[in-house]
C-alpha positions as a Markdown table, in Angstrom:
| # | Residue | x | y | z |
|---|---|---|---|---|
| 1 | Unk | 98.4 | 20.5 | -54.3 |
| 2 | Unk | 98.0 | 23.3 | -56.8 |
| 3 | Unk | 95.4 | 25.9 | -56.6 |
| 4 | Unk | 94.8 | 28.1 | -60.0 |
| 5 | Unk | 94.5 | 32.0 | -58.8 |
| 6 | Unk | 90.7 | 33.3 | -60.2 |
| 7 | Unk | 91.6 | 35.3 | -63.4 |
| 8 | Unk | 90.7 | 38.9 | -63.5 |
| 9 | Unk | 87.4 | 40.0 | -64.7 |
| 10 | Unk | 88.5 | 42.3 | -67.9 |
| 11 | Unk | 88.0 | 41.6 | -71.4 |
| 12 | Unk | 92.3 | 41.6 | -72.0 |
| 13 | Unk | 92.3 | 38.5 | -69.7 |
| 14 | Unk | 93.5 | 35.7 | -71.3 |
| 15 | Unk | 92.4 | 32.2 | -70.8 |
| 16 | Unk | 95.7 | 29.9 | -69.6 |
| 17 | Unk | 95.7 | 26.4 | -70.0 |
| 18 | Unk | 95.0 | 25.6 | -66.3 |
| 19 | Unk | 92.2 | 28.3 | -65.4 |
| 20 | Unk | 89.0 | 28.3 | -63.2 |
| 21 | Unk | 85.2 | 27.4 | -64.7 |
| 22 | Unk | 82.8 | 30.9 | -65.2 |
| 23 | Unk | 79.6 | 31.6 | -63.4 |
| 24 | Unk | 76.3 | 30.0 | -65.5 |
| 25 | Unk | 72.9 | 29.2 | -64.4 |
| 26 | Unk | 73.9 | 25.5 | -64.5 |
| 27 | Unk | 77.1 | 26.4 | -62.9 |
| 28 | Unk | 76.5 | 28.8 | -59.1 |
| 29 | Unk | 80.4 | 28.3 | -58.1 |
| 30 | Unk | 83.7 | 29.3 | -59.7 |
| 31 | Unk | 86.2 | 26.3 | -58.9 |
| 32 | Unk | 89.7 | 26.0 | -60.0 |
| 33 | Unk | 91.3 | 23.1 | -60.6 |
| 34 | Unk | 93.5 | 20.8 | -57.6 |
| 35 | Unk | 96.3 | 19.2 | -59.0 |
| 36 | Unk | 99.2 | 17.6 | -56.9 |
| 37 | Unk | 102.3 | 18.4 | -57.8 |
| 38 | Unk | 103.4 | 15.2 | -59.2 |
| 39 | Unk | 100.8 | 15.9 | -61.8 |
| 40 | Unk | 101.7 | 16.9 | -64.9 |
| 41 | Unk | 99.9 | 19.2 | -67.4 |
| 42 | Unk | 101.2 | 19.6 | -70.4 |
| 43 | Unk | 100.9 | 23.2 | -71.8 |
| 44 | Unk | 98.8 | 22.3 | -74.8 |
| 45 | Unk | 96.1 | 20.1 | -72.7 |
| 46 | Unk | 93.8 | 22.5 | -70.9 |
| 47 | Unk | 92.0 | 21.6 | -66.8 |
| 48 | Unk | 89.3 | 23.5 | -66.4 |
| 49 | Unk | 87.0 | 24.3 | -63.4 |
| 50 | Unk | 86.3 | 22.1 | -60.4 |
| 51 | Unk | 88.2 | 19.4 | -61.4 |
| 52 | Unk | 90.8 | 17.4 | -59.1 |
| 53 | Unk | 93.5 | 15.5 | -60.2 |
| 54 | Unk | 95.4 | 13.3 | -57.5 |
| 55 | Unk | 98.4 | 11.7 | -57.5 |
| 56 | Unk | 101.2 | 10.5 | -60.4 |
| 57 | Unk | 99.5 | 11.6 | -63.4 |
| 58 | Unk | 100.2 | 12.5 | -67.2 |
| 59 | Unk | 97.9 | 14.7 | -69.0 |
| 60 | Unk | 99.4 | 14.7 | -72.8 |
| 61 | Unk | 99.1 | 17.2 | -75.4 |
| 62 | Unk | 95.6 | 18.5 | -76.5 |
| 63 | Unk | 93.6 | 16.5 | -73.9 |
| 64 | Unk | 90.8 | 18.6 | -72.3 |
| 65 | Unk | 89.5 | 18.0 | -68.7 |
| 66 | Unk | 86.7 | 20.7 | -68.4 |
| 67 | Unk | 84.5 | 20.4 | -65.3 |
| 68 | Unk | 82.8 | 24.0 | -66.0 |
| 69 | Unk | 79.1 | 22.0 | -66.8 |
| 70 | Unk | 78.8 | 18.8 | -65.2 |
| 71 | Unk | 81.1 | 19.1 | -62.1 |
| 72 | Unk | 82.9 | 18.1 | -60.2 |
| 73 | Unk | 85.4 | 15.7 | -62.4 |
| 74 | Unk | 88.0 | 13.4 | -60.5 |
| 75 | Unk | 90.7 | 11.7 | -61.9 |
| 76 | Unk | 92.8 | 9.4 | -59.5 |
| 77 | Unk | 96.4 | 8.7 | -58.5 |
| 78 | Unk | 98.5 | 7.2 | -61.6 |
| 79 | Unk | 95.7 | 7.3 | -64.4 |
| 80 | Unk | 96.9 | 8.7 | -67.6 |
| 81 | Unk | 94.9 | 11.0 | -69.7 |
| 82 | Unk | 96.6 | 10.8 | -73.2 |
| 83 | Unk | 96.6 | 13.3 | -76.2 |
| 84 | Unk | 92.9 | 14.9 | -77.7 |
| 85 | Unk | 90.9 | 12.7 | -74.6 |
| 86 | Unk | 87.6 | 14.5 | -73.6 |
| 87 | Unk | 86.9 | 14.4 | -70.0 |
| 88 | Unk | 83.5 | 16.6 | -69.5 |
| 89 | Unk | 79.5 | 16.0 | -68.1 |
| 90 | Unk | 76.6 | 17.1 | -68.8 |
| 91 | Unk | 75.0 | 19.9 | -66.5 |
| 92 | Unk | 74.3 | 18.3 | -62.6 |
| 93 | Unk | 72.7 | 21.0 | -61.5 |
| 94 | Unk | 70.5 | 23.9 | -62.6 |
| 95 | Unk | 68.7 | 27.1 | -61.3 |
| 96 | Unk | 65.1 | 26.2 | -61.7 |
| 97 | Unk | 62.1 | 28.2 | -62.9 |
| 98 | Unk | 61.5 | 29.7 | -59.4 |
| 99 | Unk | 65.1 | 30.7 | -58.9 |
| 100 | Unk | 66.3 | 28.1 | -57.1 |
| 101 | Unk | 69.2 | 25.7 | -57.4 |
| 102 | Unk | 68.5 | 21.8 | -58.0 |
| 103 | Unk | 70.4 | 18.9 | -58.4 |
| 104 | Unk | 69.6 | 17.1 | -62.1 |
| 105 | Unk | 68.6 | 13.5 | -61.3 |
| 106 | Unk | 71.2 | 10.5 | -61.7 |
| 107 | Unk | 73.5 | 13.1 | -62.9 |
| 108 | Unk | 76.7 | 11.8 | -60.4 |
| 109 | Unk | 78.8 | 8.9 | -59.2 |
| 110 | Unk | 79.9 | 8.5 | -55.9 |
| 111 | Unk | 83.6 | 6.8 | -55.6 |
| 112 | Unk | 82.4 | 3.5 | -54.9 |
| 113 | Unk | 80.0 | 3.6 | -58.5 |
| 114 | Unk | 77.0 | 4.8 | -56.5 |
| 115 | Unk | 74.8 | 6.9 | -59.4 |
| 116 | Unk | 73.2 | 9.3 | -57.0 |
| 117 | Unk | 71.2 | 12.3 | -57.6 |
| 118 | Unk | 72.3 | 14.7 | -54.1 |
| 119 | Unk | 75.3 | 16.3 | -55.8 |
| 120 | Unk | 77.7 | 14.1 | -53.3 |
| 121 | Unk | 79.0 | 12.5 | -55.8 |
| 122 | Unk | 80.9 | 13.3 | -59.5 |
| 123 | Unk | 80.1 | 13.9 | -62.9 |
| 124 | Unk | 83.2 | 12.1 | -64.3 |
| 125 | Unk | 84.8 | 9.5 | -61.9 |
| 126 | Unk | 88.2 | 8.5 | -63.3 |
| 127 | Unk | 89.7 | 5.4 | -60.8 |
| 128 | Unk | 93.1 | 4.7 | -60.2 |
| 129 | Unk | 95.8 | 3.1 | -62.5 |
| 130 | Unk | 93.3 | 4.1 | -65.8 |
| 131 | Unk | 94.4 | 4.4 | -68.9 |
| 132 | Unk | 92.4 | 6.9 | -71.3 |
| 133 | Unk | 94.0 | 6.1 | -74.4 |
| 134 | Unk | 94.5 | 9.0 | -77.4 |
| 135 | Unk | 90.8 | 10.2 | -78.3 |
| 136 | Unk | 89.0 | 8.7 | -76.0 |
| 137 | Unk | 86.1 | 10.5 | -74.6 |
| 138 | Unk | 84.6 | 9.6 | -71.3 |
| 139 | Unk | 81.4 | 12.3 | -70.9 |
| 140 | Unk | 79.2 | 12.5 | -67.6 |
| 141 | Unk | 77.8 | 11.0 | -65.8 |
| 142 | Unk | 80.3 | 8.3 | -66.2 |
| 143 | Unk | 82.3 | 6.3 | -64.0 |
| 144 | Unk | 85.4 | 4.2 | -64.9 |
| 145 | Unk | 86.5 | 2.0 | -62.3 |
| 146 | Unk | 90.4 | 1.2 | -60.9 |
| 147 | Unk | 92.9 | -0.5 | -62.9 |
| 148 | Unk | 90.6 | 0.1 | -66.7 |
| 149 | Unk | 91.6 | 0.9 | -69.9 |
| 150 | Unk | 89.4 | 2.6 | -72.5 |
| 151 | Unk | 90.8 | 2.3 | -76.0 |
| 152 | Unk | 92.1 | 4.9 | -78.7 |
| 153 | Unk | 88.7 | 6.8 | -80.0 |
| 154 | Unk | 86.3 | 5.1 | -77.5 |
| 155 | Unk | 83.5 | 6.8 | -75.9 |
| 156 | Unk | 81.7 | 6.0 | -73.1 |
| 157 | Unk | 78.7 | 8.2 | -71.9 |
| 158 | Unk | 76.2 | 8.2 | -68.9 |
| 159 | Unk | 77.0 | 5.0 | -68.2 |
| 160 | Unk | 79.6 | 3.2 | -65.6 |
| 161 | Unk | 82.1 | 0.7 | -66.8 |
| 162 | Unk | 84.0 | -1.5 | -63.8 |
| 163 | Unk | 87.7 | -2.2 | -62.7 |
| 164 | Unk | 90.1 | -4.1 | -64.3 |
| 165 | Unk | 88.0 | -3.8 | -67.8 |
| 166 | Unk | 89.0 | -3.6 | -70.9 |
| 167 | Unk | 87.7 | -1.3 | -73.5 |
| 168 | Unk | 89.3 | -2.3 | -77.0 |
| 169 | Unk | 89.3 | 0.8 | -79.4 |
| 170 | Unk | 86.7 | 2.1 | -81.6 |
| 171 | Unk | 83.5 | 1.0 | -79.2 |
| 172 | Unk | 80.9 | 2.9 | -77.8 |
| 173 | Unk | 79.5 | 2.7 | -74.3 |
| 174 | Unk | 76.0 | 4.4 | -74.1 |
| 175 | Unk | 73.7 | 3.5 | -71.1 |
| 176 | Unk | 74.5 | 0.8 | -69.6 |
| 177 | Unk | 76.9 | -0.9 | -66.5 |
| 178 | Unk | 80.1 | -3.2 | -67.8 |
| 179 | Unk | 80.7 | -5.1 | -65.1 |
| 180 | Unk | 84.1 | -6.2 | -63.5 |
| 181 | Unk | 87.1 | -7.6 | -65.5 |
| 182 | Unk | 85.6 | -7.7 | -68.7 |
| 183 | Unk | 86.4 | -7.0 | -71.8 |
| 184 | Unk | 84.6 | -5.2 | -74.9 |
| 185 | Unk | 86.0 | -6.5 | -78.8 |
| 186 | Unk | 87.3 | -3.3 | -81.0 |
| 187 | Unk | 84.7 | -1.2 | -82.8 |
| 188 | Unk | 81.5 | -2.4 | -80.8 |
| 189 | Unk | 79.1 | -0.7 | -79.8 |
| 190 | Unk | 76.6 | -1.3 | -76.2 |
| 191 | Unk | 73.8 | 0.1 | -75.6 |
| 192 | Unk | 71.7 | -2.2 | -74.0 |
| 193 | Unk | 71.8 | -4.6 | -71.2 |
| 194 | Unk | 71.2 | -7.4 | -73.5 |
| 195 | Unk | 74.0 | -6.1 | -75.9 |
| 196 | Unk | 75.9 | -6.4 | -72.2 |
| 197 | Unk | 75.6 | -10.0 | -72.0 |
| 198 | Unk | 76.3 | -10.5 | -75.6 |
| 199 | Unk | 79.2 | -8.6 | -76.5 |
| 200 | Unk | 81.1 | -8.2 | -73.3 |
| 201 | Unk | 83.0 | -10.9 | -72.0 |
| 202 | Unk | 84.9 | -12.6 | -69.1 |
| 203 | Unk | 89.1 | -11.5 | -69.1 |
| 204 | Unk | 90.3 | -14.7 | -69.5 |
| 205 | Unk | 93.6 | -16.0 | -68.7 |
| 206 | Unk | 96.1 | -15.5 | -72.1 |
| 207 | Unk | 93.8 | -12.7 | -73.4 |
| 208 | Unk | 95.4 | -10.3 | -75.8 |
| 209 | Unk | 95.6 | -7.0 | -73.7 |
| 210 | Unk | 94.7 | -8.6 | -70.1 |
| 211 | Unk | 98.4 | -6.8 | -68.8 |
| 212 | Unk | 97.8 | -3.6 | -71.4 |
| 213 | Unk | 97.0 | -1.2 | -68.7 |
| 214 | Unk | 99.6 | -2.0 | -66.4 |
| 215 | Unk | 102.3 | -1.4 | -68.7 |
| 216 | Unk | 100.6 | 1.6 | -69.9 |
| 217 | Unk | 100.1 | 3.1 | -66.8 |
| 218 | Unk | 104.0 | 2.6 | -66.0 |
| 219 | Unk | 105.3 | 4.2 | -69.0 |
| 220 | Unk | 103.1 | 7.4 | -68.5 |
| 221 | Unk | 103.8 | 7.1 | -64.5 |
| 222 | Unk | 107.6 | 7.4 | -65.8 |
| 223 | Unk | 106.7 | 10.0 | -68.5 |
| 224 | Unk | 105.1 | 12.7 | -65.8 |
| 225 | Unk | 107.6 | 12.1 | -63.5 |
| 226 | Unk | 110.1 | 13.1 | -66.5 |
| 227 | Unk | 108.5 | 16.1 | -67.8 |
| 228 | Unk | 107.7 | 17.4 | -64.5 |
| 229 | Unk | 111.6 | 17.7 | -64.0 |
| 230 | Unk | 112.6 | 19.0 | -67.6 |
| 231 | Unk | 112.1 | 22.1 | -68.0 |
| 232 | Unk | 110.4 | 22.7 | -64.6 |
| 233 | Unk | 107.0 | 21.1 | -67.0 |
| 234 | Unk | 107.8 | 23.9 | -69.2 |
| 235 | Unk | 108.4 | 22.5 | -72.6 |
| 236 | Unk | 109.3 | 25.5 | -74.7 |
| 237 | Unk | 112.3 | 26.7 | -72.5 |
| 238 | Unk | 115.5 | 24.7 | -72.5 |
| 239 | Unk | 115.5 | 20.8 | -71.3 |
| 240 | Unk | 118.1 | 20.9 | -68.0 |
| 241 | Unk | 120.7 | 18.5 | -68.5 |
| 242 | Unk | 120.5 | 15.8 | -66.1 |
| 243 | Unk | 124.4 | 15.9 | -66.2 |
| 244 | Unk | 124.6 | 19.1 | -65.0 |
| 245 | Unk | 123.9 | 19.9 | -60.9 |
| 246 | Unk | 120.7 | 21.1 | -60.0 |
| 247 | Unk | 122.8 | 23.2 | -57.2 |
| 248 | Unk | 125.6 | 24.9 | -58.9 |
| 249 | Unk | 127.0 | 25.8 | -55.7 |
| 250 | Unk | 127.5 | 22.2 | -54.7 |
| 251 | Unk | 131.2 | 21.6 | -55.8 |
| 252 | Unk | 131.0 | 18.8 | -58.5 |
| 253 | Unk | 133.7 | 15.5 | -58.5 |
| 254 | Unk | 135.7 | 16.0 | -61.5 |
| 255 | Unk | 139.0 | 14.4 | -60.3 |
| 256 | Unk | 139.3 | 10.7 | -61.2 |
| 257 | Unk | 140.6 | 8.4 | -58.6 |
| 258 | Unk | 144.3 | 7.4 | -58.1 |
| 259 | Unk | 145.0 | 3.8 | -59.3 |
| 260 | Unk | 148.2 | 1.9 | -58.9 |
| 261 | Unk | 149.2 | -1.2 | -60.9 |
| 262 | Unk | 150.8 | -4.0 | -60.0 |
| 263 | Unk | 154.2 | -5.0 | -62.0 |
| 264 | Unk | 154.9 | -6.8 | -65.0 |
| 265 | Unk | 155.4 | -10.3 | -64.5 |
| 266 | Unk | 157.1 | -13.3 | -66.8 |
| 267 | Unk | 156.0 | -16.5 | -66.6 |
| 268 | Unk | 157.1 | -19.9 | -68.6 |
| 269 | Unk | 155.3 | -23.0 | -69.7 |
| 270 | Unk | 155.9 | -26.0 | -71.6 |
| 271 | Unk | 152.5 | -25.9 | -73.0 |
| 272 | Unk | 151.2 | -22.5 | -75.8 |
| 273 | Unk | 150.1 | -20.5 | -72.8 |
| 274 | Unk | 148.8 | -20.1 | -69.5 |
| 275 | Unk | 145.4 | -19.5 | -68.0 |
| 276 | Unk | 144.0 | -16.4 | -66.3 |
| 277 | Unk | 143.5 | -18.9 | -63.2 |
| 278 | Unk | 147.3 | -19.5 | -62.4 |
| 279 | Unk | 147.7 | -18.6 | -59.2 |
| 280 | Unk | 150.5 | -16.0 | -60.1 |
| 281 | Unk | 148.4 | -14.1 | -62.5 |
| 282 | Unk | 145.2 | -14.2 | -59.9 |
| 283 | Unk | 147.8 | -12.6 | -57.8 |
| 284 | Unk | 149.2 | -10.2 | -60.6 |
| 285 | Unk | 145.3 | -9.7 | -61.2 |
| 286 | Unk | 144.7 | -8.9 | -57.4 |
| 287 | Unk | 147.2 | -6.8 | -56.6 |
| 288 | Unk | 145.5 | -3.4 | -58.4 |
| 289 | Unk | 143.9 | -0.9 | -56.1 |
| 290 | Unk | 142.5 | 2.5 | -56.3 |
| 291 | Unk | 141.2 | 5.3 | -54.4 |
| 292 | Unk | 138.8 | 8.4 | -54.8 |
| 293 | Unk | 139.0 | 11.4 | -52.7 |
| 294 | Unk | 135.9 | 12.2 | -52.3 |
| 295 | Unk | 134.0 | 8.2 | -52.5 |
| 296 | Unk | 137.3 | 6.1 | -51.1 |
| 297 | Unk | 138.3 | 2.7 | -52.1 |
| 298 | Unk | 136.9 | 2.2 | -55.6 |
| 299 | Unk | 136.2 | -0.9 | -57.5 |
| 300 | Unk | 138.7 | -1.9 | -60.5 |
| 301 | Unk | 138.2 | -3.6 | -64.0 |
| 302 | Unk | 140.5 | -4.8 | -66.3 |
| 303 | Unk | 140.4 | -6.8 | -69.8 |
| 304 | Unk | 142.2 | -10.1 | -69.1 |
| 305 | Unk | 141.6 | -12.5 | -71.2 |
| 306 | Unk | 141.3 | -16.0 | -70.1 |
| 307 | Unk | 144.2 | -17.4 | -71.7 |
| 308 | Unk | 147.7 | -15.5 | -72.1 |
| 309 | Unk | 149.5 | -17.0 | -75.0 |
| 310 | Unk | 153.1 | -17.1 | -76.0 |
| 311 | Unk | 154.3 | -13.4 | -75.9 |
| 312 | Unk | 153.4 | -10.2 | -74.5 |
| 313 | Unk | 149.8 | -9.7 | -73.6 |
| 314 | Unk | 149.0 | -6.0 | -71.7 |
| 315 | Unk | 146.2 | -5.7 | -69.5 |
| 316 | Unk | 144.3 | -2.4 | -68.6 |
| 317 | Unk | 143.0 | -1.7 | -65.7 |
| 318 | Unk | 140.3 | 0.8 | -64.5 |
| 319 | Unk | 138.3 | 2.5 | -62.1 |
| 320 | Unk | 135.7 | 4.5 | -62.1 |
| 321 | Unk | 133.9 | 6.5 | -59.1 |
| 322 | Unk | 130.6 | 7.6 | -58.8 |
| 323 | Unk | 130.5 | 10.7 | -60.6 |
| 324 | Unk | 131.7 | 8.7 | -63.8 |
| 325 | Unk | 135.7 | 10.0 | -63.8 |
| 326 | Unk | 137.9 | 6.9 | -65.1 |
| 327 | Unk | 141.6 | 6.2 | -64.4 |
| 328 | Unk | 143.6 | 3.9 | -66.3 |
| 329 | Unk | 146.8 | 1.6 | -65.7 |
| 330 | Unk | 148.6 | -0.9 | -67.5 |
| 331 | Unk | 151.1 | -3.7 | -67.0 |
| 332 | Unk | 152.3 | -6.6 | -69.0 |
| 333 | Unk | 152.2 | -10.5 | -68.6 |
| 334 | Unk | 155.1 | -12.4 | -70.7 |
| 335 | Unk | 154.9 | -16.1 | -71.5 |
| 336 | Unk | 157.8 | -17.7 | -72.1 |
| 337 | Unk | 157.8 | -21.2 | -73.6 |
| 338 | Unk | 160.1 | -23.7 | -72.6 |
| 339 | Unk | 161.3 | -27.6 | -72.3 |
| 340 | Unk | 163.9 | -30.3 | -72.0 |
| 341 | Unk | 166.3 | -31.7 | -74.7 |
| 342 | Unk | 166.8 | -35.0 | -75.5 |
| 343 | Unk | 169.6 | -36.7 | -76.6 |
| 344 | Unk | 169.3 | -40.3 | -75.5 |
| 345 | Unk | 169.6 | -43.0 | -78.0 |
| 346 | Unk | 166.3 | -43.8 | -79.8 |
| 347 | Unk | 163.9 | -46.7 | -79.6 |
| 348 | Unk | 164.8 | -49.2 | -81.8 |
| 349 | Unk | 167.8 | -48.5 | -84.3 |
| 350 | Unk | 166.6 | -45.5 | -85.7 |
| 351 | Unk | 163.5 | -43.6 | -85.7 |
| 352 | Unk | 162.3 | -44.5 | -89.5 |
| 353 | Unk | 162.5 | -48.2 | -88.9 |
| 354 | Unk | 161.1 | -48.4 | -85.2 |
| 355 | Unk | 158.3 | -45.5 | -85.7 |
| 356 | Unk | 157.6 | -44.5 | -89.3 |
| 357 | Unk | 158.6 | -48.1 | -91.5 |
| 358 | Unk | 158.7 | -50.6 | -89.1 |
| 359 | Unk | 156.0 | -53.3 | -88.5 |
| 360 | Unk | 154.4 | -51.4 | -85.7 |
| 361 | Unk | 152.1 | -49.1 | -86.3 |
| 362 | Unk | 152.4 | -45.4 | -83.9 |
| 363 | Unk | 150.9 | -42.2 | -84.9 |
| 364 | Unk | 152.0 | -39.5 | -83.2 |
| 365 | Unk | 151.3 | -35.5 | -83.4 |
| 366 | Unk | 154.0 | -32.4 | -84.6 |
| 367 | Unk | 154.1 | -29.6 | -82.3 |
| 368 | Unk | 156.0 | -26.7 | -81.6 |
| 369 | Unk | 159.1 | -25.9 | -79.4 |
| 370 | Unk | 161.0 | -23.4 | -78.8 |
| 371 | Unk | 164.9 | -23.6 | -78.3 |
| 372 | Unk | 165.7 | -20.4 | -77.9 |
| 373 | Unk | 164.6 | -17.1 | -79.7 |
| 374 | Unk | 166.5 | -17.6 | -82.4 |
| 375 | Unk | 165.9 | -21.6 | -83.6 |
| 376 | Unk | 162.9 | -23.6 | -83.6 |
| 377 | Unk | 162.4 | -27.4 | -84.3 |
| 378 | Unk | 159.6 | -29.5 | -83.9 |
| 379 | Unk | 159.4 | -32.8 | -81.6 |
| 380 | Unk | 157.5 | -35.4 | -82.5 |
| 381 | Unk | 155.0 | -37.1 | -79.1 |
| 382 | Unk | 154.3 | -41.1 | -79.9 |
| 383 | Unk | 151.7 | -42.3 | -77.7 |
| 384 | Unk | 152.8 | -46.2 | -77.0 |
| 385 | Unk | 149.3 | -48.5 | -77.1 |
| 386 | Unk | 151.9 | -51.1 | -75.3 |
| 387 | Unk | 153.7 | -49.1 | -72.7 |
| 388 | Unk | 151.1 | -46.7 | -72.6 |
| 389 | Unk | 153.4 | -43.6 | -72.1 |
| 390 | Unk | 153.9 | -40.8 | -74.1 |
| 391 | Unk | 157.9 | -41.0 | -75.7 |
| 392 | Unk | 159.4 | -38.3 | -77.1 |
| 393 | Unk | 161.2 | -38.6 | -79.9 |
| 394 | Unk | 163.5 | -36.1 | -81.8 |
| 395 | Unk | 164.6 | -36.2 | -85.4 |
| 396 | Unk | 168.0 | -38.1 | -86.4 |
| 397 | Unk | 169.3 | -35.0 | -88.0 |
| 398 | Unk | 168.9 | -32.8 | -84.5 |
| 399 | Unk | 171.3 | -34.9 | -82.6 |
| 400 | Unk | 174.2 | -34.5 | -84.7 |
């Protein structure tokens, strides 16, 4: 928790943006503000005066929490209290006519929504998970219960407004008690309990913003935490590269690991290629390791596709450790294609009159094979409705 210092006394003081409240006759104690430390303030919002703020919390740009009238002012763990939001309170307590101090009646809440009058409780009571959106203005005595949101340029004054509600933007709470998940339509205003039962109404499920808050109240969570570390909250030095090590004198992994490839393998196959499951490219696959000096055995990658085709097809392989250095190998896979030759005597006296101009009708499909590097022909498969087996047939002008 962070205690502000009282500031010096002398007219050259000048006012910081997290300061301590001044001496009134509505105000008998100077009180600087309690933040935690995974609070963040940002240097253009001001906390001022006996205000406590507890817990994960993002106080944005020109927001104003001043607790030097109506004090004390809590806000609790994980709210967010976004840009040009008024937190303040009228005076609750005074220095009466005889020159003593007094409490100003129903000027508080207590944490459990209690208005009270003693000066146990708080001019502005701010619950947990609550989202203040930009321009809102909550002014004591008020209370906003856990897990509420008050929309952009909402105000709500001396009156108390429950958890999980929803305050769409624009309205105007003056007087009155919202009860429990409920929700308020943009731009009205309640004043009244009759304008309570008539204009407030029941979170149902499907409502528009009935998970608003929650997602609010994680992006700002994630937003404090973030400018608390950049810049050590101080936005007009330098942001610190995450990158870079927070220690400099912690020596920093810059060698990438060792990785050995397997060899280049050939394979051959009667068909136009062979799949990334054949047992000898799993193996080929497989057989890649690498190490890291400083994180040990490391994980590897590599590009394969899922079909090597005639040829030469290179894979790359890599690893990478965990402070993001890469090494790199590469070997080759080689498909070969490859058959038999026929030369028996064909079906039938030739294969025009028996396949192509005879009375029986066989279709049949061209496909490519390979003789050697230099020569290629094309064979001709017949699927047989009678024998039902595929014959192979080669042209006439082949076998001579």
């Amino acid at each position: 928790m962070i205690t502000v210092a009282l500031l010096a006394s002398t007219a050259s003081a000048s006012m910081k943006h997290i300061a301590p409240n001044v001496q009134t006759d509505f105000s008998r104690v100077v009180s600087s503000p309690h933040i935690a430390e995974t609070t963040y303030v940002h240097p253009l919002a001001s906390v001022i005066g006996n205000a406590t703020l507890e817990g994960h919390i993002m106080v944005s740009p020109c927001a104003s929490i001043r607790a030097d009238e109506g004090q004390p002012i809590y806000v609790g763990d994980s709210a967010n209290i976004q840009d040009y939001v008024v937190l303040h309170g009228l005076e609750s307590e005074e220095l009466s006519e005889n020159g003593e101090w007094e409490y100003v009646t129903g000027r508080q809440f207590t944490a459990d929504g209690q208005r009270v009058s003693d000066g146990s409780g708080y001019s502005v009571y701010v619950g947990e998970r609550v989202s203040l959106a930009h321009q809102s203005e909550v002014h004591g005595p008020a209370y906003v219960g856990h897990d509420t949101f008050i929309g952009m340029q909402s105000l709500v004054f001396n009156a108390k407004v429950g958890h999980n509600c929803v305050i769409e933007p624009g309205c105007t709470i003056v007087g009155v008690e919202i009860p429990d998940n409920t929700y308020v339509p943009a731009g009205t205003t309640i004043s009244s309990p009759a304008d309570v039962s008539a204009k407030a109404h029941p979170i149902y499920a499907g409502y528009t913003y009935e998970h608003t808050n929650a997602a609010v109240v994680h992006v700002n969570e994630a937003l404090a935490e973030g400018y608390a570390r950049a810049c050590n909250g101080d936005l007009t030095e330098e942001p610190v590269n995450p990158e870079e090590p927070v220690n400099p004198e912690e020596p920093v992994d810059t060698v990438p690991p060792v990785i050995t490839c397997p060899a280049s393998i050939t394979l051959n196959t009667t068909a136009d290629g062979v799949l990334a499951s054949n047992a000898k490219i799993k193996a080929f696959l497989s057989s890649v390791n690498a190490v890291d000096d400083v994180d040990g055995p490391v994980a590897v990658t590599n590009n394969a596709p899922a079909k090597f085709g005639i040829g030469n097809t290179q894979v790359t392989f890599s690893a990478t450790d965990q402070a993001g250095n890469i090494a790199t190998c590469r070997a080759t896979v080689t498909v070969k294609a490859a058959g038999n030759f026929y030369s028996s005597a064909l079906w039938g006296s030739s294969l025009f009159s028996a396949g192509l101009y005879g009375g029986t009708t066989l279709w049949g499909a061209y496909t490519p094979y390979m003789i050697n590097s230099q020569q290629q022909m094309w064979n001709l498969y017949q699927l047989s409705p009678l024998m039902n087996f595929t014959v192979l047939w080669q042209p006439l002008w082949y076998l001579y």
